[in-house]
N, C-alpha and C positions, 0 to 999 in steps of 0.2 A: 559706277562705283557703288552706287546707294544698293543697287541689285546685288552684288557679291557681298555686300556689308549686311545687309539682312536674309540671304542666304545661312550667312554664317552665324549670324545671330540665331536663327533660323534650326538650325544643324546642334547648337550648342545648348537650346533650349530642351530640344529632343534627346540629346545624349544624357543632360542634365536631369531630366526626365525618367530618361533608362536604369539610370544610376539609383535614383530614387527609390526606383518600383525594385529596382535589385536588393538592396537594403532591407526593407521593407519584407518582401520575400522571408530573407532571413531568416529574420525577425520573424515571423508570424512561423518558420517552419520551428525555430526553437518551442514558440510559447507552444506550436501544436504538441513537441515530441514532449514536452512539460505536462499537457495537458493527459495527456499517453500515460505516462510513469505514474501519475497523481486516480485517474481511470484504474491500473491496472491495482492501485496499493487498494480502494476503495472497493474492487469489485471482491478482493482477499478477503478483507475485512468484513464484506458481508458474507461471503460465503462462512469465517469462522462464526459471526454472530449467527446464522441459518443452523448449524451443527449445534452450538451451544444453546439454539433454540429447541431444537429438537428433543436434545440431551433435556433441559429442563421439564417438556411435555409430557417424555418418557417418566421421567422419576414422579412427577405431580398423578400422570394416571397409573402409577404402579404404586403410589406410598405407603401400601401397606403391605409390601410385597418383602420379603426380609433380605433379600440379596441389595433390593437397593437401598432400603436401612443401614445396610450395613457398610455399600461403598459410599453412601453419603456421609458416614460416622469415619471413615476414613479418608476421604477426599477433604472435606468440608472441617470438618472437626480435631482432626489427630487422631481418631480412638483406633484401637486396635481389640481382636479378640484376646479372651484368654490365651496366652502359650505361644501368641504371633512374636516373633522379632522384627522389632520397628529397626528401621536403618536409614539415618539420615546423611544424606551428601553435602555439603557443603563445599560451593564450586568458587568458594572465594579461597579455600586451605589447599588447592592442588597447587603445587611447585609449576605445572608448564611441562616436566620431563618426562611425559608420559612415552 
């Protein structure tokens, strides 16, 4: 009797076991697919700051250069040349019905 009783016990420790590691499992495949999503926004973000580094090199060894004068006087500043039509969007006044 002792025999089948700690068989079972036995059997139950091991399932209980199984169940655990199953869980577990889970568990660890979420925080991977988490860790994934979180990897993939960070490697974005460096690649925009890589481009926006660039973009900044370019202008610093050109800055006497009058093209970039002048997209920096519009990018940066608002300015516009003489005779340019400035046109500004504002995506808060569109209705949706486009």
């Amino acid at each position: 009797m002792k025999l089948k009783r700690s068989k079972l016990t036995t059997k139950l420790i091991v399932f209980a076991l199984i169940i655990y590691a199953a869980g577990a499992l889970i568990s660890l495949q979420a925080l991977s697919e988490e860790a994934r999503q979180i990897n993939t926004e960070l490697e974005k973000q460096v690649s925009e700051t890589e481009i926006d580094n660039a973009n900044l090199e370019y202008a610093i060894e050109n800055h006497d250069d009058p093209d970039v004068i002048a997209d920096i006087a519009r990018s940066y500043l608002g300015l516009a040349l003489h005779g340019e039509v400035v046109v500004y969007d504002d995506p808060s006044e569109q209705d949706g019905n486009d």
